[in-house]
VOBA-1610 file (N, C-alpha, C; in pm, whole numbers, padded with zeros to 5 digits, always signed):
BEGIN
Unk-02471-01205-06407Unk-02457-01147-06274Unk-02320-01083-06258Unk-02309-00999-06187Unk-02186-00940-06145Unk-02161-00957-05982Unk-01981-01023-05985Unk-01994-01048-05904Unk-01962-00997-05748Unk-01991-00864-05789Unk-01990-00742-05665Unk-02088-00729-05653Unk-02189-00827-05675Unk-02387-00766-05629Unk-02393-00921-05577Unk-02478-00918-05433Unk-02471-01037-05449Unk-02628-01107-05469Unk-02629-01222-05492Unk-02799-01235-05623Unk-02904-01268-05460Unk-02974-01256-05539Unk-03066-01244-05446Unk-03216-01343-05546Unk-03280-01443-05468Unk-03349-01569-05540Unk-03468-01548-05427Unk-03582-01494-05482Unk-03717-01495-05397Unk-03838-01539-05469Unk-03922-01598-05349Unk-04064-01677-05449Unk-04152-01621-05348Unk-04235-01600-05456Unk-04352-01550-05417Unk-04430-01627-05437Unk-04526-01741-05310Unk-04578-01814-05308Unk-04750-01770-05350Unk-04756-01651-05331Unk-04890-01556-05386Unk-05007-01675-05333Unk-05172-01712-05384Unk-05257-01761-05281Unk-05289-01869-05363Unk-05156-01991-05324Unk-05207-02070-05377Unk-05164-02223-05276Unk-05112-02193-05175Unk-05079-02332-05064Unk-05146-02250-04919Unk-05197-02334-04849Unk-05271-02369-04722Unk-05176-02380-04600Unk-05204-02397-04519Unk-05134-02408-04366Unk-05055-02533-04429Unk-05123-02705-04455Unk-05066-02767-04453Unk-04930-02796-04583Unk-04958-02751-04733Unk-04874-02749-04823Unk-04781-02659-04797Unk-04779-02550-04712Unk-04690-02460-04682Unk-04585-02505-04603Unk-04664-02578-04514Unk-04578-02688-04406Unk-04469-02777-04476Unk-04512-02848-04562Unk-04454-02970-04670Unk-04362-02878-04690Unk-04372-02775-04777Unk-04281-02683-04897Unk-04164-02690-04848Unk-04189-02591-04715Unk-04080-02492-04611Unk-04004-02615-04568Unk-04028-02664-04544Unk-03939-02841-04481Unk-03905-02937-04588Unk-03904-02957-04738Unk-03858-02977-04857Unk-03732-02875-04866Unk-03776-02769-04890Unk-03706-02635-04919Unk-03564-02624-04855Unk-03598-02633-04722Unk-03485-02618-04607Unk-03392-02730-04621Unk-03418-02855-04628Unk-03358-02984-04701Unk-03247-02925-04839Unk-03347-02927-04865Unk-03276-02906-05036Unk-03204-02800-05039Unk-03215-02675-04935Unk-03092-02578-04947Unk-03010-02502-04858Unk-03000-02578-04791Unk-02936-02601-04634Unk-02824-02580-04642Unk-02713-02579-04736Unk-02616-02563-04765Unk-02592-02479-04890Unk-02667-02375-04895Unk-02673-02258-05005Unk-02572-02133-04914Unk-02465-02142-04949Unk-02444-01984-04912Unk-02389-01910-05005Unk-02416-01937-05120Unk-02363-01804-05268Unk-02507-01711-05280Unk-02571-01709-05213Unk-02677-01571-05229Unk-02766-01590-05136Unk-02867-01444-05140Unk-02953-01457-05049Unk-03077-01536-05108Unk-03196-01627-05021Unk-03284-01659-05061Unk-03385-01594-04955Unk-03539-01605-04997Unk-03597-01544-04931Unk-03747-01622-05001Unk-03839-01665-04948Unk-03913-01693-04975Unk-04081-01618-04881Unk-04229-01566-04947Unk-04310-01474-04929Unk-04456-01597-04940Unk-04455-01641-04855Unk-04596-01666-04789Unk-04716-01560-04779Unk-04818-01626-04825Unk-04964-01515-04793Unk-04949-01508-04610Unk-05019-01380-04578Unk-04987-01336-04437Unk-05024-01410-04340Unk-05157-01517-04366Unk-05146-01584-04223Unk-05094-01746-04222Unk-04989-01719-04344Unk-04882-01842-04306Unk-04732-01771-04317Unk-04751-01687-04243Unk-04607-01620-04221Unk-04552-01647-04095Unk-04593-01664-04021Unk-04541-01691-03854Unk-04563-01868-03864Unk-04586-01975-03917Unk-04575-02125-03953Unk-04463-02128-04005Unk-04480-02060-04100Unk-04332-02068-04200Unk-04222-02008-04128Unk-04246-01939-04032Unk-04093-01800-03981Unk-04034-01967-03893Unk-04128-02055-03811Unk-04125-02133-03737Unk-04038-02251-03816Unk-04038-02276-03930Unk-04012-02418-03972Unk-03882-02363-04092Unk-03890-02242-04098Unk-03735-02217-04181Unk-03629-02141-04051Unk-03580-02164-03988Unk-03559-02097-03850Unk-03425-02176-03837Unk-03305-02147-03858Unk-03186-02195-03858Unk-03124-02207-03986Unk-03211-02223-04110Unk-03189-02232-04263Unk-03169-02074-04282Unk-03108-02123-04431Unk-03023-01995-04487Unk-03165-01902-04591Unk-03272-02003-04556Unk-03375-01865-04615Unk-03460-01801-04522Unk-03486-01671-04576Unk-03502-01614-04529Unk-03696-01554-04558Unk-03734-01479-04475Unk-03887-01458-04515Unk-03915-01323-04552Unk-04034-01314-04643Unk-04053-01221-04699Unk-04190-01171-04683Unk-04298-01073-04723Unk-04403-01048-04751Unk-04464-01063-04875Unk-04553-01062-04884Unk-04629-01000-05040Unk-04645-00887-05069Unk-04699-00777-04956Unk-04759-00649-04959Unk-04739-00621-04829Unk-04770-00444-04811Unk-04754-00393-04686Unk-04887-00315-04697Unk-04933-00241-04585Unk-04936-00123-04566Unk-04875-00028-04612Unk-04905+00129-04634Unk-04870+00238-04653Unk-04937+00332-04537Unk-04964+00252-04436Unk-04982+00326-04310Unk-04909+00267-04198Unk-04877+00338-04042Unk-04815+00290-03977Unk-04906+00213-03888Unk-05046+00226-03883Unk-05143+00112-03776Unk-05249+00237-03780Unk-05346+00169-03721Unk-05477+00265-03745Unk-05607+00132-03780Unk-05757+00251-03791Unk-05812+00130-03834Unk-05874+00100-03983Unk-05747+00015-04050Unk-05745-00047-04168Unk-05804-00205-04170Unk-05921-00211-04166Unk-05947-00342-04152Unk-05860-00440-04313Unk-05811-00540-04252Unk-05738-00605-04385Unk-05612-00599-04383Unk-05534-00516-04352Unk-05418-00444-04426Unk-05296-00457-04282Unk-05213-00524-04335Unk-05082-00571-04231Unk-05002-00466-04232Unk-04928-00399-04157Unk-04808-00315-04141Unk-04698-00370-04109Unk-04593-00281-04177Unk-04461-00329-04124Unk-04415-00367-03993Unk-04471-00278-03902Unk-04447-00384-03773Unk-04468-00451-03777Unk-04601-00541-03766Unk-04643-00659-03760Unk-04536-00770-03857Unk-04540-00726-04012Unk-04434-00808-04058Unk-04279-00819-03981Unk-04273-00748-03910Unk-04143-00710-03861Unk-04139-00836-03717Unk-04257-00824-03647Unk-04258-00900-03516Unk-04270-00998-03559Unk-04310-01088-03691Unk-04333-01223-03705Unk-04195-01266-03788Unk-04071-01188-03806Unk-03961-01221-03869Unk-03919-01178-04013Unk-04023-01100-04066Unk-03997-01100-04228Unk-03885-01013-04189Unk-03813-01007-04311Unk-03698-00883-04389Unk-03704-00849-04502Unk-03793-00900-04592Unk-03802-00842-04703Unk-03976-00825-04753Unk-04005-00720-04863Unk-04141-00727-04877Unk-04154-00722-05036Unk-04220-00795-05072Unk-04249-00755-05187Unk-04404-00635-05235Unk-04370-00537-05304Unk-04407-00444-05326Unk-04482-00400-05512Unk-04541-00351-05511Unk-04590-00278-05649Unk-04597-00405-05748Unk-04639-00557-05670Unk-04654-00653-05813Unk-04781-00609-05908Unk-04760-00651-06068Unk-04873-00671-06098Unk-05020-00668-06088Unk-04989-00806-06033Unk-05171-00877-05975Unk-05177-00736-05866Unk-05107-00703-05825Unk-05182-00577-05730Unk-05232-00438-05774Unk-05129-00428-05880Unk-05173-00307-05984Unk-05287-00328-06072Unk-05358-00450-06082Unk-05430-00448-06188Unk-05532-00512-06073Unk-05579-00592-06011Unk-05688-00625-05964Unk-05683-00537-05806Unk-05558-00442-05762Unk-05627-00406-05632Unk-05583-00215-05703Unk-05605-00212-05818Unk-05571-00047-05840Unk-05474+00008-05772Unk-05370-00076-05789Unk-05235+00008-05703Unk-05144+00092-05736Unk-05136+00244-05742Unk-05086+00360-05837Unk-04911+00334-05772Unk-04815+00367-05933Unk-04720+00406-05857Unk-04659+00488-05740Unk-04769+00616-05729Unk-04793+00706-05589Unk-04781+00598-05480Unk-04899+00479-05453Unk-04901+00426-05384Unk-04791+00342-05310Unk-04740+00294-05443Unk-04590+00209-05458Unk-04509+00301-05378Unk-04491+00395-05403Unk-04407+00534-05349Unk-04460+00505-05184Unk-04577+00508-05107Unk-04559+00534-04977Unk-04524+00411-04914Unk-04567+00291-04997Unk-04533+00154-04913Unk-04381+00172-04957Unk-04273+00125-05051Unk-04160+00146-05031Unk-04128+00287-04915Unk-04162+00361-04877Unk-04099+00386-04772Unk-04131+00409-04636Unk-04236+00297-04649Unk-04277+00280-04505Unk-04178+00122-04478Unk-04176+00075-04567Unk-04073-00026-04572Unk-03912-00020-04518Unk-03887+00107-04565Unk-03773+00123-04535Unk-03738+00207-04407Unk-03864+00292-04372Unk-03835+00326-04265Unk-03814+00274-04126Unk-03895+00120-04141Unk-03907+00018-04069Unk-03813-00071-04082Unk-03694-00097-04176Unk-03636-00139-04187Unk-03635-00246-04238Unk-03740-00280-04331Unk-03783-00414-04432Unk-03671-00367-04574Unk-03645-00495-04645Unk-03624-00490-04768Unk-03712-00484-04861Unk-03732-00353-04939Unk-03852-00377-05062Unk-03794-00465-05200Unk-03890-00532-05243Unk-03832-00544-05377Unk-03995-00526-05416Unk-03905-00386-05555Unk-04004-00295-05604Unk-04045-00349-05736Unk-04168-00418-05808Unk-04170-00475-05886Unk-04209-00342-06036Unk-04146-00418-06137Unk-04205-00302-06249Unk-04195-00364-06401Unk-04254-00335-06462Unk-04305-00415-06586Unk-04406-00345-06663Unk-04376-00390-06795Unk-04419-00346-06884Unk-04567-00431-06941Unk-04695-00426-07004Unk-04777-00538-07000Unk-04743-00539-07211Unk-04827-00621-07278Unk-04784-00704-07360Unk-04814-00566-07525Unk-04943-00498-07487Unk-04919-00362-07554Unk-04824-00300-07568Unk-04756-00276-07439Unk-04653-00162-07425Unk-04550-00186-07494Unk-04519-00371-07470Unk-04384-00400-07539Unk-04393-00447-07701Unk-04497-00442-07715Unk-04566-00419-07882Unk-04535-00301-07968Unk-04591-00215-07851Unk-04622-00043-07923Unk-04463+00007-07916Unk-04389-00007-07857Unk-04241+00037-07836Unk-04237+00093-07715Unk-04327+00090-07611Unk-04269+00170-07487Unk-04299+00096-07354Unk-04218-00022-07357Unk-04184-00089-07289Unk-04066+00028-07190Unk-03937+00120-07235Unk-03876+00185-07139Unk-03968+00292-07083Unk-04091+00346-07161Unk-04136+00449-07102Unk-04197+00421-06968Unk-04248+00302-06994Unk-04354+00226-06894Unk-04276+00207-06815Unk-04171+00149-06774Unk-04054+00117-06696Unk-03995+00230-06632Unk-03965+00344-06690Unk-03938+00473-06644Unk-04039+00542-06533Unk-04144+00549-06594Unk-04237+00589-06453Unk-04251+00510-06368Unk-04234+00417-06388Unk-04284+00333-06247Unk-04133+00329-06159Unk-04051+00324-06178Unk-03907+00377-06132Unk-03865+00548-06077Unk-03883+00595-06167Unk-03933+00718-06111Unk-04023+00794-06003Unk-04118+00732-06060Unk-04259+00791-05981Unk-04262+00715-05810Unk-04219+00566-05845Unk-04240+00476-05723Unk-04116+00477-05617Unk-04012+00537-05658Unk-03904+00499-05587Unk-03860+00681-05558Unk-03941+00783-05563Unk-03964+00938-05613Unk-03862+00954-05459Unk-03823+01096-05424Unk-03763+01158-05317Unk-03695+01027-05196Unk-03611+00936-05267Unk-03565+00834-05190Unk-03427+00877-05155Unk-03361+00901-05030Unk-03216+00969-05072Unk-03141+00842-05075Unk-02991+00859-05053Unk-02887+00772-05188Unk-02899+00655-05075Unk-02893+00690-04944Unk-02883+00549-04816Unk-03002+00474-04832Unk-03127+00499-04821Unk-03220+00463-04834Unk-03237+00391-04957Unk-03210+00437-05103Unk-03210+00376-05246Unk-03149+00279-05225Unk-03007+00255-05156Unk-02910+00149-05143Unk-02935+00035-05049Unk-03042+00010-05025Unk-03115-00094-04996Unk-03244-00136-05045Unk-03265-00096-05162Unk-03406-00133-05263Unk-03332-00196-05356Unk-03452-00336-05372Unk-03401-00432-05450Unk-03540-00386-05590Unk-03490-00385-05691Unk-03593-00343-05808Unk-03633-00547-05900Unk-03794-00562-05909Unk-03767-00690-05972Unk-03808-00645-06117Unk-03795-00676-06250Unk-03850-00665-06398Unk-03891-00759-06400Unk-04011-00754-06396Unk-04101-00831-06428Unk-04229-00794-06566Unk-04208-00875-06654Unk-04244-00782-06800Unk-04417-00825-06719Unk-04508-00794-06751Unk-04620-00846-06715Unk-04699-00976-06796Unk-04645-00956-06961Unk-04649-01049-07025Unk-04611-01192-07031Unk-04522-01243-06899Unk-04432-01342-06899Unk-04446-01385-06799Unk-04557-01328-06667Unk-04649-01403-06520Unk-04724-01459-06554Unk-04685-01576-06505Unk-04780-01700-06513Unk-04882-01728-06652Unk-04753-01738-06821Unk-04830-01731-06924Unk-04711-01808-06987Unk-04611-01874-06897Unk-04506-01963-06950Unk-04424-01872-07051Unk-04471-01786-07069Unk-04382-01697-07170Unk-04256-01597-07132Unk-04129-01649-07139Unk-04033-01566-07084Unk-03968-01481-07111Unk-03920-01382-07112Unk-03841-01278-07188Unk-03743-01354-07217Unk-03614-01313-07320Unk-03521-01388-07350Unk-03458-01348-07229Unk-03313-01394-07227Unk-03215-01338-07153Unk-03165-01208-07179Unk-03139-01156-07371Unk-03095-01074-07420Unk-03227-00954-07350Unk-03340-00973-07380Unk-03477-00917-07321Unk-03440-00849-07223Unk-03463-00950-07113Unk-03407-00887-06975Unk-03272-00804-06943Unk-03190-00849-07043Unk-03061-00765-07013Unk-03076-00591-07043Unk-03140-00584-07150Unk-03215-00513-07201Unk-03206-00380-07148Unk-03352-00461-07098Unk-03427-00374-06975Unk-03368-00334-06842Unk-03276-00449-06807Unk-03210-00404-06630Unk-03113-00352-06679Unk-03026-00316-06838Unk-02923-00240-06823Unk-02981-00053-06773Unk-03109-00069-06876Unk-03191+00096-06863Unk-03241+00100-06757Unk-03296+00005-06672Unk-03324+00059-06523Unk-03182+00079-06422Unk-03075+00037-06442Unk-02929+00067-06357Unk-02884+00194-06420Unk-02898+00208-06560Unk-02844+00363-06584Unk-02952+00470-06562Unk-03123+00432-06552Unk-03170+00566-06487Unk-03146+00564-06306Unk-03098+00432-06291Unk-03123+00482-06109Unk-02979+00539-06149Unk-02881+00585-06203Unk-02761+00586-06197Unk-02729+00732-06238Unk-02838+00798-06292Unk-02872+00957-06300Unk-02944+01007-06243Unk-02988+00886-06098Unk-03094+01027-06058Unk-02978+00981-05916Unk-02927+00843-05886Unk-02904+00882-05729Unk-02694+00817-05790Unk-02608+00831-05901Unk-02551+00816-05878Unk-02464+00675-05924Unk-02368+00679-05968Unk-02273+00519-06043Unk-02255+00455-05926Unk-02254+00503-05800Unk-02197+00413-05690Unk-02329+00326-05649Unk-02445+00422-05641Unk-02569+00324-05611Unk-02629+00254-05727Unk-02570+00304-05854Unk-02682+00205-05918Unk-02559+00098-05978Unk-02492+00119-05909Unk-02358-00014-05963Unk-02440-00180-05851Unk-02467-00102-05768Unk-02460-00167-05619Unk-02664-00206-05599Unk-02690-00161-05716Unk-02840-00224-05695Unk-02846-00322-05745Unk-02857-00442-05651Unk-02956-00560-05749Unk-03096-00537-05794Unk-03130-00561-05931Unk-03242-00626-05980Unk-03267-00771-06067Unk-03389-00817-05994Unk-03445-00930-06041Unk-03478-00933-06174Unk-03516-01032-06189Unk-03596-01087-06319Unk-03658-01157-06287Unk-03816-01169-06285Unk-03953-01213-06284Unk-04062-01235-06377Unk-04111-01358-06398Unk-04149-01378-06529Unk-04125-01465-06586Unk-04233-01595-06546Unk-04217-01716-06583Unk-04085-01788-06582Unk-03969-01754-06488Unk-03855-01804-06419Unk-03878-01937-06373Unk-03793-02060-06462Unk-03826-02181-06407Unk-03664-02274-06401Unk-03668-02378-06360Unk-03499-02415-06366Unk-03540-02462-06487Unk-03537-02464-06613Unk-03454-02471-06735Unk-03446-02321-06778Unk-03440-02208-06707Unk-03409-02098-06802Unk-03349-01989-06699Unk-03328-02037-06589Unk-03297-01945-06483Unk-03110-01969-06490Unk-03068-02011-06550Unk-02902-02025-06591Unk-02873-01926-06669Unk-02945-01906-06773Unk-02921-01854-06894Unk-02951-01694-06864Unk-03096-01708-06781Unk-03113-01523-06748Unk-03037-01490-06637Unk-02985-01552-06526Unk-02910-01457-06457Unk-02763-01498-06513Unk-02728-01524-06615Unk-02567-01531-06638Unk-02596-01355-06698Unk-02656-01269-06716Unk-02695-01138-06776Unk-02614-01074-06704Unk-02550-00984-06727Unk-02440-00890-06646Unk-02538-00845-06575Unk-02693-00795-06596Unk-02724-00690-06510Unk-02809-00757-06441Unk-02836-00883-06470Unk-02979-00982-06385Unk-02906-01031-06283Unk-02939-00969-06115Unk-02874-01039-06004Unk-02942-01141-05943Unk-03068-01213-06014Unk-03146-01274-05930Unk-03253-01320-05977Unk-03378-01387-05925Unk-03458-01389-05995Unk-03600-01389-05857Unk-03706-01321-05911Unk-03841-01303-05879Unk-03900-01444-05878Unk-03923-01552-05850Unk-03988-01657-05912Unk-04180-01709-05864Unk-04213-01720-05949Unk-04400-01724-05897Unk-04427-01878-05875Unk-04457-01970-05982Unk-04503-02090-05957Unk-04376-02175-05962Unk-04281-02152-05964Unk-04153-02265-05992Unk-04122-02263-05839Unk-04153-02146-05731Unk-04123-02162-05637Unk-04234-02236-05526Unk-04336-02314-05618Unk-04388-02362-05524Unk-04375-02531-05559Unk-04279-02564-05619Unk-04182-02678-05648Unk-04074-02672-05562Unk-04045-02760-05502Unk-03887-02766-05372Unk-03772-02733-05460Unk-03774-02891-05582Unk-03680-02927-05668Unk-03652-02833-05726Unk-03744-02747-05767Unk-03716-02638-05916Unk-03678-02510-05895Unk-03759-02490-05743Unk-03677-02367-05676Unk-03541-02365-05618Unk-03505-02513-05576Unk-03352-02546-05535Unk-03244-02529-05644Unk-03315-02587-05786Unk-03245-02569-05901Unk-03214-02391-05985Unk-03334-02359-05922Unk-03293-02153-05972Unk-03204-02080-05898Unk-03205-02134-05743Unk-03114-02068-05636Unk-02987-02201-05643Unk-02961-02275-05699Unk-02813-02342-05742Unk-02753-02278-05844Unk-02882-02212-05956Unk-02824-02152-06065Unk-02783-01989-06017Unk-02790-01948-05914Unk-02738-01805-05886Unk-02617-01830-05860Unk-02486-01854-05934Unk-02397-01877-05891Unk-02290-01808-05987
//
């Protein structure tokens, strides 16, 4: 980590706790990191335990997030939450362009492109997910794959607007398959995503972007990947639905 970025530690609880385990978590959680102030945390409930959770982390130093947005401003989308709505129930950050959404809900980087900036026009934090799947980083084009989706998804963003997008690397090979990139891996990769955001919008913004690392992130390995000059943080999936283990990844952002 560098320590002019400051890290940023989010879990994406994705659909796997209920009204009542969500309840347990958020009140474990708040316990155990109540006294965190070396980074931001942020934790992303499925949508209709977002206003339970806004309720029971509410004085604690974490903060709430989304899974997904809209790429419309309201209308009739049966299904589909908008940033207002995330906005009136407390979120500040959203998570955007994961995986599981690209592959089981057909989500084009185009698409990625209108929700990041309906996000930002609303004034949410995106964190823009991007990854390579287990071919790509086989065949050798793990940066190519990484390049468009950076490109394409984050397309006509000007430099104010860029300077509040959080980017996560998330290899696709390493969600929820226990398999992690190394540290060297990840360094890798977030050095080439800071030097292309750093030719299209600039050394001052891409000095000043955090990106994650996502991808089987658990506390025995979350020391080792964000000590990475360019890893400010980490994405985390099932470790964050552990109190202990998520307290132990956001102790290790330090």
């Amino acid at each position: 980590m560098n320590a002019n970025r400051r890290p940023l530690v989010a879990g994406n609880w994705k659909m796997f706790l209920d009204a009542s385990t969500a309840a347990a978590l958020s009140r474990d959680l708040v316990q155990r990191v109540s006294r965190a102030r070396h980074c931001d945390i942020v934790v992303a409930p499925s949508f209709p335990l977002i206003a339970p959770v806004a309720r029971l982390l509410e004085g604690s130093p974490i903060g709430l997030g989304a899974q997904d947005l809209s790429p419309e401003i309201e209308g009739p989308f049966t299904g589909d939450v908008s940033a207002k709505i995330l906005l009136s129930l407390g979120c500040t950050h959203v998570v955007i362009g994961h995986s599981e959404r690209r592959e089981h809900h057909l989500e084009t980087d185009d698409q990625v492109r209108r929700k990041v900036g309906r996000a930002l026009d609303a004034g949410l934090v995106p964190i823009v997910c991007v990854g390579e799947r287990l071919a790509e980083r086989e065949s050798g084009a793990t940066f190519h794959r990484v390049e468009t989706q950076v490109q394409v998804g984050l397309a006509g963003l000007p430099a104010e607007a860029m300077a509040r997008v959080v980017i996560a690397y998330e290899p696709v090979w390493a969600i929820g398959t226990g398999r992690t990139a190394s540290p060297a891996q990840a360094e890798e990769v977030h050095e080439f995503i800071r030097r292309l955001v750093g030719t299209i919008h600039g050394e001052a913004i891409a000095n000043g972007l955090r990106i994650l690392y996502g991808g089987s992130v658990k506390a025995d390995n979350a020391k080792a990947l964000m000590a990475e000059k360019d890893v400010d943080g980490a994405l985390v999936g099932g470790a964050s639905l552990q109190a202990e283990a998520f307290a132990t990844i956001v102790d290790a952002a330090r």
